[in-house]
N, C-alpha and C positions, 0 to 999 in steps of 0.2 A: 168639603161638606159645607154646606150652607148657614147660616147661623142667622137668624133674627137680629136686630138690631140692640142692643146692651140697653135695660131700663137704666136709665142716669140714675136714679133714688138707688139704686143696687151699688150702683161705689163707694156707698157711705159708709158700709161696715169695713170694706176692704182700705179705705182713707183711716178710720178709726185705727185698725190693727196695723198697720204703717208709718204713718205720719205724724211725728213728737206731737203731745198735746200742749204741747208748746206752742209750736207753728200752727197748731190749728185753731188757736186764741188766736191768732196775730190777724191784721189787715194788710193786704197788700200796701206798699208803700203807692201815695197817691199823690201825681202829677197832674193838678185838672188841666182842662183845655186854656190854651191862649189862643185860639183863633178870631183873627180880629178884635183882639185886645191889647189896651195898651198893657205891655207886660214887664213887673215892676212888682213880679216875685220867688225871683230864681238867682239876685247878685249875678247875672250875665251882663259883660262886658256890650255895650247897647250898638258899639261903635264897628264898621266893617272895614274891612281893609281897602286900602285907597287902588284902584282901576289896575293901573301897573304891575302889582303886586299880586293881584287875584289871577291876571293873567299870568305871571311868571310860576304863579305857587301851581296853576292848573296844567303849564308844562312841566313842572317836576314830578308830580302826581300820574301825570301819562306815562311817564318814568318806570314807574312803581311796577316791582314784579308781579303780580298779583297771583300768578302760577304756581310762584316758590313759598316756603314760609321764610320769617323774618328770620333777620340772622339771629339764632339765639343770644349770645350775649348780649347784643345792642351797643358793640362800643363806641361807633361814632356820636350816637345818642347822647350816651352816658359821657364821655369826654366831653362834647356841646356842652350840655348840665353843667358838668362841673366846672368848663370855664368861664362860664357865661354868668353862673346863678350862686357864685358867692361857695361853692362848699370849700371848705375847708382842703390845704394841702395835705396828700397821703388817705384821703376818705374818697370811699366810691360812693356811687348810688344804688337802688333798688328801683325797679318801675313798675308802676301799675296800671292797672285801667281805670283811672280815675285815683284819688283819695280813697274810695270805699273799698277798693280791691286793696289795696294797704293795712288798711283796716283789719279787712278779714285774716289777711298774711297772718299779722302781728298776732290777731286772737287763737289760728290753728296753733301758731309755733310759739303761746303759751298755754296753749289748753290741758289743764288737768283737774278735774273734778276738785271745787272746792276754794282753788284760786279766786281769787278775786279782779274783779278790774275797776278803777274809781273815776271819778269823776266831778267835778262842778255841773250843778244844776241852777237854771238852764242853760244846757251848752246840744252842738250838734248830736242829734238821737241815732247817728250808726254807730257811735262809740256802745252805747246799752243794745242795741241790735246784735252789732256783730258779736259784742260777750257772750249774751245768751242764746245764737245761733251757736256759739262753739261751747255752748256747755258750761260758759263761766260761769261764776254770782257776778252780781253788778251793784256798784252802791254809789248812790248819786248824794253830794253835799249842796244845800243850797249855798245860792249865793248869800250877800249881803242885799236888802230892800234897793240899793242903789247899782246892783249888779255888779259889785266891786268881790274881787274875792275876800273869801273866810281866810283869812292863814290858820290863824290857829285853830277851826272848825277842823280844815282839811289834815292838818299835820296830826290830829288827836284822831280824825277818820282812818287816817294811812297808820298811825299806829297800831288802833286797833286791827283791823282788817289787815294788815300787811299788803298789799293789792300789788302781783304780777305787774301790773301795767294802770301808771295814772295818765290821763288823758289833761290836755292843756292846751284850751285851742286859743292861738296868740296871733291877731284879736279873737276874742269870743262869737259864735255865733249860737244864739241870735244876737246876740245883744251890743255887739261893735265896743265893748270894751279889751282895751287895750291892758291885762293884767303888768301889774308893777316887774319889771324883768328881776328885780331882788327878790322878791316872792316865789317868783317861778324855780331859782337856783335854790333857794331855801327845801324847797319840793322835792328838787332833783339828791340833794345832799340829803335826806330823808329818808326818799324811797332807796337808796345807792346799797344797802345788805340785803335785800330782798326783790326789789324789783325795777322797773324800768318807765322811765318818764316821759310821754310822749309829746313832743310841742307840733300842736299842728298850723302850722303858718299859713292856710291855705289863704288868707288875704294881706298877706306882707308886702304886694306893690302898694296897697293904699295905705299901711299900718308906716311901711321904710321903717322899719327895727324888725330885727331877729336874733335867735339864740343861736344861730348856726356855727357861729363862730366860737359859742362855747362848748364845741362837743369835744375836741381836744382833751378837758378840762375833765369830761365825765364818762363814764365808759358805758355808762346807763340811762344817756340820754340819747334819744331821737326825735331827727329836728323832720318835718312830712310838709311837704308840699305842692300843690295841685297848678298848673296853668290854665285850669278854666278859669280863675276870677281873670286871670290876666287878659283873657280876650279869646281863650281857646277853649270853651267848656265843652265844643263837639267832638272834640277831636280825643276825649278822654283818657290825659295822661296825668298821672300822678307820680312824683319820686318821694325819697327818703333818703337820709344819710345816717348813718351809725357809725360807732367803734366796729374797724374792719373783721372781727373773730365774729363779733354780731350781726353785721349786714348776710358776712357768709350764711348764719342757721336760718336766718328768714329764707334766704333765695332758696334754702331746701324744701321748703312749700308754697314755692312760687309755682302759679302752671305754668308751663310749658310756654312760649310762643303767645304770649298773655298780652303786649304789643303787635298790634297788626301791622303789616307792613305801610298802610296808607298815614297810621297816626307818626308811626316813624319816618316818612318822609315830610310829612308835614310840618311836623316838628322843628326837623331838621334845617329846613326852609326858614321858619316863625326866626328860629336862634341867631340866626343870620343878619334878621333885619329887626331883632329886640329893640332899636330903637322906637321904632312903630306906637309897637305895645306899649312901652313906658312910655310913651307920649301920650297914650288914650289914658294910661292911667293917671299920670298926671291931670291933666283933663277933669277925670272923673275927680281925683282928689278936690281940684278947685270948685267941682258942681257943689261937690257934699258939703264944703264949710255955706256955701250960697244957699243951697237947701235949707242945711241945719237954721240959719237965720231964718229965713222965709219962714218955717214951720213954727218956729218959736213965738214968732209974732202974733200968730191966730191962738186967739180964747179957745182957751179951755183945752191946748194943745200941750203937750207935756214932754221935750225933747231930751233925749237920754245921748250923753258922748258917746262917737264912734270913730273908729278911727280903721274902719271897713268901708267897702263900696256902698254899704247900705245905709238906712237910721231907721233906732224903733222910738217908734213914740207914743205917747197912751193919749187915749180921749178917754170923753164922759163915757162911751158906747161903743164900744169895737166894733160888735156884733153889726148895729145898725148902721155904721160908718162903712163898714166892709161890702153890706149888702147896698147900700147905695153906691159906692163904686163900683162894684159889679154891675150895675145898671147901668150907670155909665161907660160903660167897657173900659176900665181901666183894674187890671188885677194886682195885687198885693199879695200880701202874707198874712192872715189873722194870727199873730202868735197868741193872743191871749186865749188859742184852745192846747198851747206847746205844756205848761206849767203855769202853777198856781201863783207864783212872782210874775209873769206877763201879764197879771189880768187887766185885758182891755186895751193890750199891747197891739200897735201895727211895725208890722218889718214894710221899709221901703227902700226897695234898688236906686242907686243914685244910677241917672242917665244923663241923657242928654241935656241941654240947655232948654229945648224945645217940649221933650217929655217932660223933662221936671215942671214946665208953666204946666202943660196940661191935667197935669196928676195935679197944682195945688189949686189950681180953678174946680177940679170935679170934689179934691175934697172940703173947700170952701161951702160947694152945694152941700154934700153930706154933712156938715156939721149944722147949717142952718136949719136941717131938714131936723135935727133932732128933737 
């Protein structure tokens, strides 16, 4: 039978009676365009892999079954990881696609009406996404004016609330603070008759400190982290470590086959020649302390410690500093639209030697322009 083409305006009711009016408040999460811009606001590793390499990694990839699916467990993977990247002896991993597929894991395989999940504000916004995607409350603590944690804010928050799951991204993002590692374990012995403490190290090559080493120690701590800052954000892999009775109930609402076979050979390949990487990231380490200087220097600039790929820093005028780099094609981050503590805040990727002069000549013009 033939059918007229669907009026669009007619989905609206059947969106209404469907779709949580939750999700139908929300805005899609938004990635502007970087084309033809210098781009210096995504913490992507700026640096490519040297000739050799691209060619060796492009015949392992030829490799790749693409026919089959991956092997489900992923042990070669997960063995790499774990000898490569510091976990602790007698602990596996969990993998994901990215950090945020971790994320959501954690929140399915605590969801129950009424739970709570907590948080440092401002800190990464798929910790409060993926909660109230899965049904949790979400309760967010500020920081301190200097981006430093609350302890005893958050310990009097976690009392009240009791919260399944606290989030603790070490360092912080946005904000490249490095939380005190005695505070963090303070957290961890806190949350420990109720629920679980989550340190997300997704920037640990530039931080070099982690808590990985003290899961041993706590049965209710998990340590999560991502190889995009490291130099691989396309290839979107993320792990985790927990106490082994724990990793087990996450992988119970793990999909299936959630590793493609291309990210796992690539991977595979990257672990091989990890000196690479920690050479860009060292690298990058040394741009940031040369950054952080430079930017300090300039009136009316206002530099906050990081000890991530990035720096935020506040001007007189975010808004209008922003819009003049965009002019100039060079992109950033406005955080001071993230929370009421960034106001006026800019996040900036540490790059290259080359990029980092270009970004502080275009924001020398923005700030004159003000």
């Amino acid at each position: 039978m033939n059918k007229s083409p669907a009026d669009p305006a007619s989905c609206e009711p059947l969106i209404a009676s469907v779709i949580r009016p939750l999700v139908r408040g929300w805005q899609a999460y938004h990635v502007p365009e970087a084309e033809g811009m210098l781009k210096l606001d995504a913490m992507e590793n700026p640096y490519i892999l040297p000739p050799e390499l691209r060619q060796a990694l492009a015949q392992r990839l030829a490799q790749a079954e693409l026919n089959r699916y991956p092997v489900p467990g992923y042990v070669r993977l997960k063995e790499a990881i774990r000898s490569k990247l510091g976990v602790p002896e007698g602990y596996d991993v969990l993998l994901g696609n990215g950090s945020d597929e971790l994320i959501a894991i954690l929140s399915t395989a605590c969801a129950v009406p009424g739970r709570k999940v907590l948080a440092p504000e401002p800190s990464f916004v798929m910790y409060q996404v993926s909660a109230l995607a899965a049904g949790l409350d979400y309760v967010g603590v500020p920081l301190r004016e200097d981006f430093t944690l609350d302890l005893p804010a958050m310990l009097a928050a976690m009392e009240q609330h009791r919260p399944a799951l606290t989030y603790l991204s070490y360092p912080n993002n946005p904000t490249g603070t490095l939380f005190d590692a005695a505070d963090i374990l303070r957290i961890v012995e806190a949350a420990a008759p109720y629920g679980l403490v989550v340190v997300d190290e997704a920037y640990q090559p530039f931080a070099q400190a982690s808590l990985m080493q003290a899961l041993p120690q706590f049965n209710n701590l998990v340590v999560m982290r991502t190889v995009s800052k490291l130099g691989l954000a396309g290839i979107r892999l993320g792990y985790m470590s927990a106490a082994p009775a724990l990793l087990r109930e996450f992988d119970k609402v793990r999909p299936p086959y959630n590793i493609n076979v291309l990210t796992e050979t690539a991977a595979l390949f990257m672990l091989e020649h990890l000196d690479v990487l920690e050479a860009q990231a060292a690298a990058l380490r040394s741009g940031r302390a040369a950054l952080m200087a430079q930017l300090a220097a300039l009136d009316g600039v206002e530099v906050f410690p990081s000890a991530a790929n990035f720096v935020l820093i506040r001007v007189p005028d975010a808004d209008k500093v922003f819009s003049a780099l965009l002019t100039s094609k060079v992109l950033i981050k406005n955080a001071g639209k993230m929370h009421a503590l960034l106001q006026n805040c800019l996040r900036i990727t540490v790059s290259t030697q080359e990029e980092n002069t270009a970004f502080l000549a275009a924001l020398k013009l923005a700030l004159q322009a003000q």
